[in-house]
ZAVEXMI-684582 format. One record per atom (N, C-alpha, C): residue in one letter; x, y, z. Coordinates in steps of 0.1 Angstrom, whole numbers, padded with zeros to 4 digits, always signed. Layout:
AXYZ
...
END
This chain:
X+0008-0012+0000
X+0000+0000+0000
X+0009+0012+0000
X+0005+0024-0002
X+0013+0037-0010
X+0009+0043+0007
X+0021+0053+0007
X+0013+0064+0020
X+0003+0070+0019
X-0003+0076+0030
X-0013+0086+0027
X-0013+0097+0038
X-0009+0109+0023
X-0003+0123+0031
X-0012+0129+0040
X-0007+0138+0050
X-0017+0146+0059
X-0028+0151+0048
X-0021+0160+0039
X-0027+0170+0026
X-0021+0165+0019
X-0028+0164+0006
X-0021+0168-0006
X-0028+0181-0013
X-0023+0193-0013
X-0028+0203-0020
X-0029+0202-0040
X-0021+0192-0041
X-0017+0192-0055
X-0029+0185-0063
X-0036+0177-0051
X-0048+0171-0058
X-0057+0179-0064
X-0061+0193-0054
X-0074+0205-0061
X-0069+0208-0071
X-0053+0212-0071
X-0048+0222-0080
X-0044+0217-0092
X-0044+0204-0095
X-0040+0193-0110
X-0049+0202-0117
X-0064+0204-0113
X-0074+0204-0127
X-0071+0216-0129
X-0070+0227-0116
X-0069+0244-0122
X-0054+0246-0126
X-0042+0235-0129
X-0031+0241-0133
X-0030+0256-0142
X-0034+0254-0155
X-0035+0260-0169
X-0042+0271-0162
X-0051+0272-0156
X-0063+0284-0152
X-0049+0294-0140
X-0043+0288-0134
X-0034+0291-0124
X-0026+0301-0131
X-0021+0292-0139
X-0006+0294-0147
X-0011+0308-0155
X-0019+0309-0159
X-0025+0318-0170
X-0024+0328-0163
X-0032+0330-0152
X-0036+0341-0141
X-0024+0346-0140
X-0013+0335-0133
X+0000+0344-0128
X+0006+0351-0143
X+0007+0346-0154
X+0011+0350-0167
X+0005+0363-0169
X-0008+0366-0166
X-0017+0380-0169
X-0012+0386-0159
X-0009+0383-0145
X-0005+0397-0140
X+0007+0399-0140
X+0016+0391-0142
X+0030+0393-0143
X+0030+0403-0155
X+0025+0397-0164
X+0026+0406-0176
X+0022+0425-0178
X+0010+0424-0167
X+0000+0431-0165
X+0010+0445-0155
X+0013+0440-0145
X+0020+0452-0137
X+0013+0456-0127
X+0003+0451-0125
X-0009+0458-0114
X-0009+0445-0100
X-0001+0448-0094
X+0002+0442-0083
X-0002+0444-0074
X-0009+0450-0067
X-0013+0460-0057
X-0027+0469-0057
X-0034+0468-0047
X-0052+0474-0052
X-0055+0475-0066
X-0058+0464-0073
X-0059+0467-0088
X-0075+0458-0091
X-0080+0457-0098
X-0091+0453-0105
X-0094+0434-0096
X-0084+0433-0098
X-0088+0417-0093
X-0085+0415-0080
X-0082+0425-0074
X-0086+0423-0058
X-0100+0425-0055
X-0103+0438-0065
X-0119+0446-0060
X-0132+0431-0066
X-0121+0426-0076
X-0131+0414-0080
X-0133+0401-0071
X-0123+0398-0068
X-0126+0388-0057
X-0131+0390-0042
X-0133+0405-0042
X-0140+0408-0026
X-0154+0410-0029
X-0157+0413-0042
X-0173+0412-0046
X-0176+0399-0046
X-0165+0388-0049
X-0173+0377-0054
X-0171+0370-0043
X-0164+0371-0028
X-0164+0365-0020
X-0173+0370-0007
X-0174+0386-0008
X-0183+0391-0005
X-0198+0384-0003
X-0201+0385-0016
X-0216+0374-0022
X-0217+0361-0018
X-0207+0353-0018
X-0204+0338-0014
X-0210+0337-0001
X-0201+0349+0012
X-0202+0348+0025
X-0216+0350+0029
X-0224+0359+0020
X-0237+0365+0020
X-0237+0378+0029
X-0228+0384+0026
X-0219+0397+0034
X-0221+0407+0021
X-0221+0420+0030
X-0222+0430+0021
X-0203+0432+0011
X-0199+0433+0022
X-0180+0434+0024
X-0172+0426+0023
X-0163+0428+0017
X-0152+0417+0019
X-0141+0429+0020
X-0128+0429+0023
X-0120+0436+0027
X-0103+0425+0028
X-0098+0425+0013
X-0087+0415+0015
X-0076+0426+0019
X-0069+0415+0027
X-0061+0419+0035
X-0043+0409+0038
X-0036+0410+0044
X-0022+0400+0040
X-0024+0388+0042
X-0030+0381+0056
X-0032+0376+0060
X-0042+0372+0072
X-0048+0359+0080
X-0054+0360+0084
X-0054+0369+0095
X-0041+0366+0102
X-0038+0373+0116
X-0040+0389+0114
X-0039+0396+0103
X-0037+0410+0099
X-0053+0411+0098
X-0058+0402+0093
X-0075+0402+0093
X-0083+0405+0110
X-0081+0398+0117
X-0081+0396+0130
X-0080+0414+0136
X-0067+0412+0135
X-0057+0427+0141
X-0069+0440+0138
X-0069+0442+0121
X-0076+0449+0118
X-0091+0451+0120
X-0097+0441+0118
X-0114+0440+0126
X-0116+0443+0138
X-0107+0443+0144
X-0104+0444+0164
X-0105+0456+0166
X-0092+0463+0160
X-0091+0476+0160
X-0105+0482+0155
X-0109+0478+0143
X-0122+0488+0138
X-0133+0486+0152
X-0133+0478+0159
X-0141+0473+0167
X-0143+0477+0180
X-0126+0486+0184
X-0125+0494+0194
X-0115+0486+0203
X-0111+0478+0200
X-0102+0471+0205
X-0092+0479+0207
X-0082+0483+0219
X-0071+0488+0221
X-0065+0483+0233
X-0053+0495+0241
X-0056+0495+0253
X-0063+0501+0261
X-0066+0490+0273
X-0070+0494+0285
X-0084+0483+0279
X-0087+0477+0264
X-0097+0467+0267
X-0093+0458+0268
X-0104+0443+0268
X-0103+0431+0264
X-0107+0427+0251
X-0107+0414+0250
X-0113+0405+0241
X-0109+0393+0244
X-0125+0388+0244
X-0128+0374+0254
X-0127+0361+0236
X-0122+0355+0240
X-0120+0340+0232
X-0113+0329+0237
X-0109+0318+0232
X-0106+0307+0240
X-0096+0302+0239
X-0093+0293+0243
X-0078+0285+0249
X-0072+0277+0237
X-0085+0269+0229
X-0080+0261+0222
X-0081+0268+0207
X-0069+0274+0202
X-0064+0281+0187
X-0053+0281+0186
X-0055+0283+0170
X-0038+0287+0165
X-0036+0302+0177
X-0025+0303+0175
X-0017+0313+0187
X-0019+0325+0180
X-0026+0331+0170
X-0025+0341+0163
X-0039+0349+0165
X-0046+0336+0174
X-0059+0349+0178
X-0059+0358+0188
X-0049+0347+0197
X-0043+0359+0205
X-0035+0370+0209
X-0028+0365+0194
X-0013+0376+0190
X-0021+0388+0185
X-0032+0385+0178
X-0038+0395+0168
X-0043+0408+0178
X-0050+0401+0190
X-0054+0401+0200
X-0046+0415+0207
X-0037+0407+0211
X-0028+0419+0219
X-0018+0427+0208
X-0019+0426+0198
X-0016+0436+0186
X-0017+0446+0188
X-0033+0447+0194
X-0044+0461+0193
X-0038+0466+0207
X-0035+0457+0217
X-0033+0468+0230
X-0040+0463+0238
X-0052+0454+0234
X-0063+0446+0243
X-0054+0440+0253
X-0061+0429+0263
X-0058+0418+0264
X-0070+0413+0266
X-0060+0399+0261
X-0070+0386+0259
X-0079+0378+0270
X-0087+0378+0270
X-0092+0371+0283
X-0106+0358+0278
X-0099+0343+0284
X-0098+0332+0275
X-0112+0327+0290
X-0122+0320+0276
X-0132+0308+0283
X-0133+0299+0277
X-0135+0288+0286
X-0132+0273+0275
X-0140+0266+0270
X-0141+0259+0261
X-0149+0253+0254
X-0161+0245+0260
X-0168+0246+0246
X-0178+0231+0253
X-0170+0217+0251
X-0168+0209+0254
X-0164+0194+0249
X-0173+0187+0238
X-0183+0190+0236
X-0195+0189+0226
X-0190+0193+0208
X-0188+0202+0212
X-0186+0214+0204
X-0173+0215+0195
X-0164+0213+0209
X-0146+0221+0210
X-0149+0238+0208
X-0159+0243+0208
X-0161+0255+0201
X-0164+0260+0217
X-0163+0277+0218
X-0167+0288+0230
X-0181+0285+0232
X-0181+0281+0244
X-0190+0275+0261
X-0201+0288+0258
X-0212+0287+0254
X-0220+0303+0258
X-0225+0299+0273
X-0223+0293+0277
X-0225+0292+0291
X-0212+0300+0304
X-0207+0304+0300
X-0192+0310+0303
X-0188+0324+0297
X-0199+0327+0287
X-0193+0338+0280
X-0198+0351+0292
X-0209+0352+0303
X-0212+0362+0306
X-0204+0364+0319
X-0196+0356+0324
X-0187+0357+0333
X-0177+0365+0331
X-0172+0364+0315
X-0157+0366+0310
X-0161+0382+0304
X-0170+0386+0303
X-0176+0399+0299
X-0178+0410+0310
X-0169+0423+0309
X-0171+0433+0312
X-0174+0446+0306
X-0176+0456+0315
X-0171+0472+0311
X-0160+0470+0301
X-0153+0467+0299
X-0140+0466+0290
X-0140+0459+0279
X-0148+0448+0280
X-0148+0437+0270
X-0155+0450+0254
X-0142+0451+0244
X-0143+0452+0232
X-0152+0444+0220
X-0148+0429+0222
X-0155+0420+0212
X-0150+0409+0218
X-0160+0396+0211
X-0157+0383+0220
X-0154+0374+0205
X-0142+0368+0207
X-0136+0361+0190
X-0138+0347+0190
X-0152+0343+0192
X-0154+0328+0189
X-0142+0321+0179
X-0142+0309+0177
X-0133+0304+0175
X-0139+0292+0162
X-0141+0295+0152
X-0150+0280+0144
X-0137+0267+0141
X-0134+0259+0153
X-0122+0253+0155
X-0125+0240+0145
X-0116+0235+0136
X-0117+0225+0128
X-0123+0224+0116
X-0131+0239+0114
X-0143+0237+0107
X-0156+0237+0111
X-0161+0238+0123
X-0172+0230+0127
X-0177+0248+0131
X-0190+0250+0133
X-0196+0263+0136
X-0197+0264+0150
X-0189+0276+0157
X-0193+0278+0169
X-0205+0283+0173
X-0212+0280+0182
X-0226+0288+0182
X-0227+0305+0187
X-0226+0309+0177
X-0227+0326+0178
X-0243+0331+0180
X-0254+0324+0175
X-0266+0333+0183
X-0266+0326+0199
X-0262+0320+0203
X-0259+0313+0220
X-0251+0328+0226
X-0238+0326+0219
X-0228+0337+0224
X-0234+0350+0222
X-0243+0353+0215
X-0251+0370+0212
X-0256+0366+0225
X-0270+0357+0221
X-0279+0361+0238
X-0269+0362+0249
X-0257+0357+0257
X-0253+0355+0265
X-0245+0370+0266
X-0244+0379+0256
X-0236+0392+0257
X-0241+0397+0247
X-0257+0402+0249
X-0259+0404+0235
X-0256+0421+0232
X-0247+0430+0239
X-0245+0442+0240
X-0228+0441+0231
X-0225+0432+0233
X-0209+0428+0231
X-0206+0421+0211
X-0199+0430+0208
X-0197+0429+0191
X-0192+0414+0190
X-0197+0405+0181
X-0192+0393+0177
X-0181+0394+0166
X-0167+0391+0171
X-0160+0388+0154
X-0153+0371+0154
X-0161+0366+0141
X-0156+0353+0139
X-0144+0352+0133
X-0138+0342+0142
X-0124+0339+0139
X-0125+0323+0127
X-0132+0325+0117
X-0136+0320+0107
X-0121+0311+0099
X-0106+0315+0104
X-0094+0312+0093
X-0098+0293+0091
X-0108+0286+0096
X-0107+0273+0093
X-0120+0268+0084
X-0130+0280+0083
X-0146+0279+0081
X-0153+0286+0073
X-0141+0290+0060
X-0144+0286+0047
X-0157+0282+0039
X-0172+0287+0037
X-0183+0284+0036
X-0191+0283+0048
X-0192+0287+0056
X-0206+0296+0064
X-0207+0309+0064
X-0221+0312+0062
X-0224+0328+0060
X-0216+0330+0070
X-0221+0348+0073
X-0212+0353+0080
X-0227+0361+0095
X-0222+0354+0104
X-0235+0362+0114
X-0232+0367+0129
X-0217+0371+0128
X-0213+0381+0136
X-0215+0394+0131
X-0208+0401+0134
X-0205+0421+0131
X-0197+0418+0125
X-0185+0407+0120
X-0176+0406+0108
X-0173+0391+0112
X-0163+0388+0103
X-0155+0373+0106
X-0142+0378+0098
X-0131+0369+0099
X-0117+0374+0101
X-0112+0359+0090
X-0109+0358+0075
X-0104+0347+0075
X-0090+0344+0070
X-0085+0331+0069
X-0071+0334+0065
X-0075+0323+0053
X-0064+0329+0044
X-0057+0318+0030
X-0050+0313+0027
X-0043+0312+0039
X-0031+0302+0039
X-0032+0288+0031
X-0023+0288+0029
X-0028+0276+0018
X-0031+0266+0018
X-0028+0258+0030
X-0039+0248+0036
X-0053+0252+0040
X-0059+0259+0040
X-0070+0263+0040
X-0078+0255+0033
X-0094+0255+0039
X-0105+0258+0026
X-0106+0260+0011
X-0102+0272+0015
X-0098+0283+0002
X-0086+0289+0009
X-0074+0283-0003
X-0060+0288+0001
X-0055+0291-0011
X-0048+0306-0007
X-0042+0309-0015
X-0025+0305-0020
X-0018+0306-0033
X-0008+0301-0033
X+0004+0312-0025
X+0002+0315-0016
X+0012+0321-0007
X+0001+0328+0007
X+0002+0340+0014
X-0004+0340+0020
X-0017+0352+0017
X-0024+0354+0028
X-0039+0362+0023
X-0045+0363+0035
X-0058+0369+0038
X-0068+0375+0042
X-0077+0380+0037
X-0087+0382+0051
X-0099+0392+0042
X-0107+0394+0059
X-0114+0402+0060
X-0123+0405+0066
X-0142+0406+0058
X-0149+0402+0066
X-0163+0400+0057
X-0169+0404+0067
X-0179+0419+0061
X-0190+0422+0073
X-0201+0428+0066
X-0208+0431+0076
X-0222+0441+0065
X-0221+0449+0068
X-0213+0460+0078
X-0209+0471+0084
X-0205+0483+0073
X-0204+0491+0067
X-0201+0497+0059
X-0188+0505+0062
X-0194+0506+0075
X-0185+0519+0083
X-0169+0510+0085
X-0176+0497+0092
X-0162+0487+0094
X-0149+0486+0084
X-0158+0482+0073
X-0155+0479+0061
X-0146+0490+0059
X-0151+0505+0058
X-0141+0514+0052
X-0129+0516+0060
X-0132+0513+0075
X-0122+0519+0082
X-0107+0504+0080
X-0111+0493+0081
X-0107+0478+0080
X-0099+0487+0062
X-0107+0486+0049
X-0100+0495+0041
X-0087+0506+0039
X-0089+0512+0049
X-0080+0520+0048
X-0072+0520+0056
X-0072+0516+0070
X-0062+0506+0078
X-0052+0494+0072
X-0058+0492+0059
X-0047+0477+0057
X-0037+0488+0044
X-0042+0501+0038
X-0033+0509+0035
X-0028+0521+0042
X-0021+0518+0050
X-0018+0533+0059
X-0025+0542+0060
X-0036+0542+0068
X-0045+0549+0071
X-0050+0559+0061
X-0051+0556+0044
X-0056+0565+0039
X-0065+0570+0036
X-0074+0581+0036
X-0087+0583+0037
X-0092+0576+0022
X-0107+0574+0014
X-0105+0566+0005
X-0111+0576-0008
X-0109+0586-0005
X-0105+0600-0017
X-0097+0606-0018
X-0086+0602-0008
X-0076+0612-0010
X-0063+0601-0005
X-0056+0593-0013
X-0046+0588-0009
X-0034+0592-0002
X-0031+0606+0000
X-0025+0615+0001
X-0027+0617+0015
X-0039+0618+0024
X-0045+0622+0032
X-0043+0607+0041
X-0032+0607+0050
X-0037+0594+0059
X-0047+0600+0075
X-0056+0595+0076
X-0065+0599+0088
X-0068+0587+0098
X-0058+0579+0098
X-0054+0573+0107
X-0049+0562+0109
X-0043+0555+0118
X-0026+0549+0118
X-0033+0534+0110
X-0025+0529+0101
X-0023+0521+0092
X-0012+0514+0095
X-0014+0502+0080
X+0000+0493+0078
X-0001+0489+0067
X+0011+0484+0064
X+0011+0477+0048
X+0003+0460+0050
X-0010+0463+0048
X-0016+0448+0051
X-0027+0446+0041
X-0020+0448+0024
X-0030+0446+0014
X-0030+0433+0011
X-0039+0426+0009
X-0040+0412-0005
X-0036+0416-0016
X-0021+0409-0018
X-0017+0412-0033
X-0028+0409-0040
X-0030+0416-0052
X-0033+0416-0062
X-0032+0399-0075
X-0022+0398-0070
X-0021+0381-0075
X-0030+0374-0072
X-0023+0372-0054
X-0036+0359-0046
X-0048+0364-0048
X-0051+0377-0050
X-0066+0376-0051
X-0069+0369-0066
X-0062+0372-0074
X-0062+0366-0090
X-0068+0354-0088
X-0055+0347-0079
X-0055+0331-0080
X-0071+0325-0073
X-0069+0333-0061
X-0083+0331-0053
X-0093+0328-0060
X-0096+0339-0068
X-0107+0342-0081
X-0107+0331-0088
X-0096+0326-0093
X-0097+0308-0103
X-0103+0296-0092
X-0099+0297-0079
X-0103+0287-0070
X-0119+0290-0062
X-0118+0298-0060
X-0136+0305-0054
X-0146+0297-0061
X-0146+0295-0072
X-0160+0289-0079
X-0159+0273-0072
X-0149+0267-0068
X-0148+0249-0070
X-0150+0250-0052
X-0149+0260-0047
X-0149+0256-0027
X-0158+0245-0022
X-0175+0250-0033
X-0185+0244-0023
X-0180+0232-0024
X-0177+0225-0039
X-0172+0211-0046
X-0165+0203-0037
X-0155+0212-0035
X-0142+0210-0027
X-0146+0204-0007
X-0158+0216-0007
X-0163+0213+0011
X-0169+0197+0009
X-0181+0196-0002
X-0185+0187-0004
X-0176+0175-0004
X-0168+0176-0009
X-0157+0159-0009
X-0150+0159+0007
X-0151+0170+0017
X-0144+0166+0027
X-0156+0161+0034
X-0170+0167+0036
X-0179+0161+0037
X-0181+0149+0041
X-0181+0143+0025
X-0184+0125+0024
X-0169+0118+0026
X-0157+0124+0026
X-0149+0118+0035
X-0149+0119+0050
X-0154+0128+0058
X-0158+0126+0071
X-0167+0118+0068
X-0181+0117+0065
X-0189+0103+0067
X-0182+0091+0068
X-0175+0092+0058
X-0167+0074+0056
X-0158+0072+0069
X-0147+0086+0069
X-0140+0086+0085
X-0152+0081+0096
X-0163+0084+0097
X-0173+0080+0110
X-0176+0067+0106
X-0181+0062+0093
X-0183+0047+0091
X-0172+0040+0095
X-0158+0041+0092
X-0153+0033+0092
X-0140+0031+0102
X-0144+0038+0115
X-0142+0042+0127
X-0152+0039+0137
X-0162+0032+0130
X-0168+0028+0142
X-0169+0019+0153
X-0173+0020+0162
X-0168+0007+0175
X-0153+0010+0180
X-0146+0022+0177
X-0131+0021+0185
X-0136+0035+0197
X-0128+0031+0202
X-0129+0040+0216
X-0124+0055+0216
X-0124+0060+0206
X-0125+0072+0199
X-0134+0084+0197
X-0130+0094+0202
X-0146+0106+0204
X-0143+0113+0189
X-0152+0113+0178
X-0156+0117+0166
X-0160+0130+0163
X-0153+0141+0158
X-0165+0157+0155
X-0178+0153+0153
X-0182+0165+0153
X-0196+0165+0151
X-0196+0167+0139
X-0211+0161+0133
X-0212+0157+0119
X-0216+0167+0111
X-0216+0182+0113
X-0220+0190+0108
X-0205+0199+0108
X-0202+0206+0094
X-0192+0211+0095
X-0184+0213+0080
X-0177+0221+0080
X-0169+0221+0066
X-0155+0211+0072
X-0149+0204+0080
X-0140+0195+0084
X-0125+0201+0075
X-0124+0211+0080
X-0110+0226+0074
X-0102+0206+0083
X-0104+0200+0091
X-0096+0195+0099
X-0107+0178+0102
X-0101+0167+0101
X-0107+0158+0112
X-0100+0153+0121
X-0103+0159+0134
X-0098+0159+0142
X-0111+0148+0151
X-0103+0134+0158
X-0102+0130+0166
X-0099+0132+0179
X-0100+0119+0191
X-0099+0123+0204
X-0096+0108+0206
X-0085+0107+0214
X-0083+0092+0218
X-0072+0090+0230
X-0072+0083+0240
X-0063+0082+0247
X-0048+0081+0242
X-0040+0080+0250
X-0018+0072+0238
X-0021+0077+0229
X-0028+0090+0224
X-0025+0103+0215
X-0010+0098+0205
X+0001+0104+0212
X+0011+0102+0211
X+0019+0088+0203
X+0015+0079+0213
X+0016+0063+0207
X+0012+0055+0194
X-0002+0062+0196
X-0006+0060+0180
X+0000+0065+0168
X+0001+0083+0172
X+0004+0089+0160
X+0018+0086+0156
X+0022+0078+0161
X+0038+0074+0163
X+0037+0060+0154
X+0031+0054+0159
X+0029+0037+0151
X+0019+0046+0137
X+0010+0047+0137
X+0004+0057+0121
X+0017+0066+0112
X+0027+0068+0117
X+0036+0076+0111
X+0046+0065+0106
X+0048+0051+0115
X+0056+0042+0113
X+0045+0032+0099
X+0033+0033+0101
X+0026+0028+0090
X+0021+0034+0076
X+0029+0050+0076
X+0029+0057+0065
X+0019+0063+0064
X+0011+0069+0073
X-0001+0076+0077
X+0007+0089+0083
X-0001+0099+0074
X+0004+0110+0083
X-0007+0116+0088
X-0006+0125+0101
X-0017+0127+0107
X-0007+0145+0115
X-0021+0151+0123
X-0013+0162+0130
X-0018+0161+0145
X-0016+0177+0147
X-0021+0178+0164
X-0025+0194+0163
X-0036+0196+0163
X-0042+0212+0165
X-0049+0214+0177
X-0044+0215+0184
X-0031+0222+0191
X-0026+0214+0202
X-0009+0212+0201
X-0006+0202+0211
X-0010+0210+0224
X-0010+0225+0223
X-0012+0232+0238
X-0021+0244+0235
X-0030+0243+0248
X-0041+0255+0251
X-0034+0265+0249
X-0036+0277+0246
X-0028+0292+0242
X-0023+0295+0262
X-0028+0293+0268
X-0025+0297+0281
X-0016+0283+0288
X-0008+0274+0280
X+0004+0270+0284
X+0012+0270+0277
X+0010+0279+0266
X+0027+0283+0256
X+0036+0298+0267
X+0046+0292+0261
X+0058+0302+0275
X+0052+0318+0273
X+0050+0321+0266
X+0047+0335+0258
X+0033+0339+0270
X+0025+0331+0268
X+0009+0336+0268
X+0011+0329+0288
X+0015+0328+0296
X+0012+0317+0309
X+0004+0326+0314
X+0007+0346+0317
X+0000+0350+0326
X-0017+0349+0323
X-0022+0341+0312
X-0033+0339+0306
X-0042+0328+0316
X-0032+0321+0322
X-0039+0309+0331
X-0027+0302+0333
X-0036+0290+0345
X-0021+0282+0347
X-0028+0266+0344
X-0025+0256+0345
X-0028+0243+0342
X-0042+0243+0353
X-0050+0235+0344
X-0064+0227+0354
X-0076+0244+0354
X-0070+0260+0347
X-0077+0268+0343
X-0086+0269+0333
X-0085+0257+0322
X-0097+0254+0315
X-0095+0238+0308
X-0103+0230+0317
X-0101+0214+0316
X-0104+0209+0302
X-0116+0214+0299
X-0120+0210+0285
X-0109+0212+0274
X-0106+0225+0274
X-0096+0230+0265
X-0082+0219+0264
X-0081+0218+0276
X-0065+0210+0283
X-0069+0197+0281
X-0080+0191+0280
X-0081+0176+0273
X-0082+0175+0262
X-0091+0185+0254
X-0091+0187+0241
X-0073+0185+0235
X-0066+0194+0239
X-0054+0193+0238
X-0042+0184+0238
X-0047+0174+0251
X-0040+0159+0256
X-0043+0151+0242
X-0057+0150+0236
X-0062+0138+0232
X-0066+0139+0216
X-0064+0153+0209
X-0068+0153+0200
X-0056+0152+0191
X-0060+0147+0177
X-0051+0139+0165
X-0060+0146+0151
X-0051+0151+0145
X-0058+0154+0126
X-0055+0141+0123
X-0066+0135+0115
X-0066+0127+0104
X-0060+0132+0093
X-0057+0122+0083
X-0059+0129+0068
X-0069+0134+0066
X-0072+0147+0058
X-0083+0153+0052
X-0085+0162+0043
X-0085+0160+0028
X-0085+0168+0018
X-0091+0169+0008
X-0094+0176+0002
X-0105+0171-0016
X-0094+0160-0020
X-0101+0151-0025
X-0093+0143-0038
X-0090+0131-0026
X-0089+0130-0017
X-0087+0121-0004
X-0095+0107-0010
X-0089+0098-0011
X-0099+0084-0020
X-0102+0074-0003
X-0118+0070-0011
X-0126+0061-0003
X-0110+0050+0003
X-0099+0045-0003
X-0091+0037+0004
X-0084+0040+0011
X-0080+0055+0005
X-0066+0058+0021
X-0075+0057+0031
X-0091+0064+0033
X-0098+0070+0044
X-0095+0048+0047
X-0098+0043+0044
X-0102+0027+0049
X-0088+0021+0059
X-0077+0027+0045
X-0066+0024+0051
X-0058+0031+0067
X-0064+0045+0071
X-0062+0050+0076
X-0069+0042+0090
X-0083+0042+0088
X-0092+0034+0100
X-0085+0017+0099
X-0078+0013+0092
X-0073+0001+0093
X-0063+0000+0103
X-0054+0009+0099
X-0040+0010+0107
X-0044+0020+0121
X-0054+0023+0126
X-0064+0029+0141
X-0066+0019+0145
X-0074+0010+0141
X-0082-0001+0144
X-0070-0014+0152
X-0059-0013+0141
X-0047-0025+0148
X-0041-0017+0158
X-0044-0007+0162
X-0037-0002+0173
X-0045-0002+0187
X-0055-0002+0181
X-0068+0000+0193
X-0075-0011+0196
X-0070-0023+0189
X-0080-0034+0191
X-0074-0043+0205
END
């Protein structure tokens, strides 16, 4: 039997080579690198997708984040309430602005922000609360409104790639493992805010006002979406749902063919950016699956409040869920193009470990 990779990205991108190749050919040729025609095109057309007024591309996701925060009021002397279990970049984004972060943990249900926890972690201070749609899977944001329904929602969407958008904005990334990934890096911010929108706008170009480039009216950074990735984006946008759909029916088969092991399964609703499992000897397995030519990952080996950087955030046994989430969870393989045998092969070589 052949390995079978964590990703293969090369599988989406076989059919759009020529469509790829072309694109980068036209702008190279073209000279318009930078706020040009096919950025404003791919933020209308992703805009529409999200079912958002706005799209607002930006470098990347974390710059996405940064900048939504700030439009949001985020600085110093606030907060912003999100949770334990993420990439490290919601909370870098986080304290970018001047905030600090102030972390509630998960449901175990879910892996997603507890609304049962959110009205604790809410004050005078609290700026916005950055649910987390971890794996793919939808956190529940009308739960988290009722429980603060005064307090701005921004979704931290970098894994959730196809759900509307039903905060005050969502924040996503294109890294190229993504959903929708771009061939280097990207962002975007998506809201119905208008006001957001412009100020998110002219923040990711050094604060320029947006009639007078000349005029900066307030503090900015270089945090555009080249003009390329948005190109490229634009050739890949149309095939996403296609793309969601094939990880889809490979999670179904992942649940068929995982059944009866002693293993806790996502929930079955989700774009699966990730399939992530839950199993005791974490470690042990992923060790014997790497010796059987299965690659697999770990998101996240540690809660954001036990990396050396973030500790004054919490200390161990300050959010259990998160911290077992963390002990026990494993990425499967999971990709478009992923065939009914690896997925068989993959539950084969689980199964001889766990039987």
């Amino acid at each position: 039997m052949s390995d079978v990779p964590f990703i293969d990205l090369a599988r989406a991108h076989e059919p759009l080579q020529a469509e790829l190749a072309a694109t980068f050919e036209r702008i190279a040729q073209s000279g318009e690198f930078t706020l040009a025609a096919d950025l404003e095109q791919f933020e209308s057309a992703f805009a529409r997708y999200c079912g958002a007024a706005h799209c607002v591309g930006v470098s990347d996701g974390t710059e996405a984040l940064r900048l939504a925060l700030v439009a949001l009021g985020a600085g110093p002397g606030r907060e912003v309430v999100t949770v334990p279990n993420t990439f490290i970049a919601t909370v870098e984004a986080i304290a970018a602005t001047g905030a600090a972060p102030v972390l509630v943990d998960i449901d175990p249900a879910t892996r997603c922000m507890d609304p049962a926890r959110v009205a604790d972690a809410v004050g005078a201070k609290t700026a916005a609360i950055v649910p987390v749609h971890l794996y793919g899977a939808a956190a529940p944001i009308d739960e988290i409104r009722a429980a603060a329904p005064d307090v701005a929602i921004l979704e931290d969407a970098a894994q959730a790639h196809g759900y509307p958008v039903r905060g005050a904005a969502a924040a996503f990334s294109f890294y190229p493992t993504k959903n929708l990934g771009a061939l280097g890096d990207g962002g975007a911010v998506v809201t119905d805010d208008a006001d957001m929108a412009a100020a998110v706008r002219s923040m990711r170009h050094h604060g320029c006002a947006p009639e007078d480039s000349n005029d900066h009216v307030r503090v900015g950074a270089t945090s555009r979406l080249d003009n390329l990735q948005a190109a490229l984006l634009s050739v890949k946008l149309p095939h996403l749902d296609a793309w969601n759909e094939q990880r889809r029916e490979a999670a179904a088969r992942y649940r068929d063919a995982l059944a009866g092991l002693p293993v806790e399964l996502p929930a079955e609703d989700g774009v699966f950016h990730l399939f992530a499992i839950e199993l005791d000897e974490r470690d042990r397995v992923r060790e014997a699956l790497r010796d059987a030519g299965i690659g697999t990952g770990i998101h996240y080996r540690r809660p954001v409040h036990l990396n050396s950087a973030w500790s004054e955030l919490g200390a161990r046994g300050d959010y259990p869920a998160a911290e077992r989430l963390a002990e026990r969870t494993l990425s499967l393989p999971m990709f478009p193009g992923i065939t009914a045998e690896e997925i068989d092969q993959v539950a084969e070589a689980l199964r001889a470990q766990m039987s």
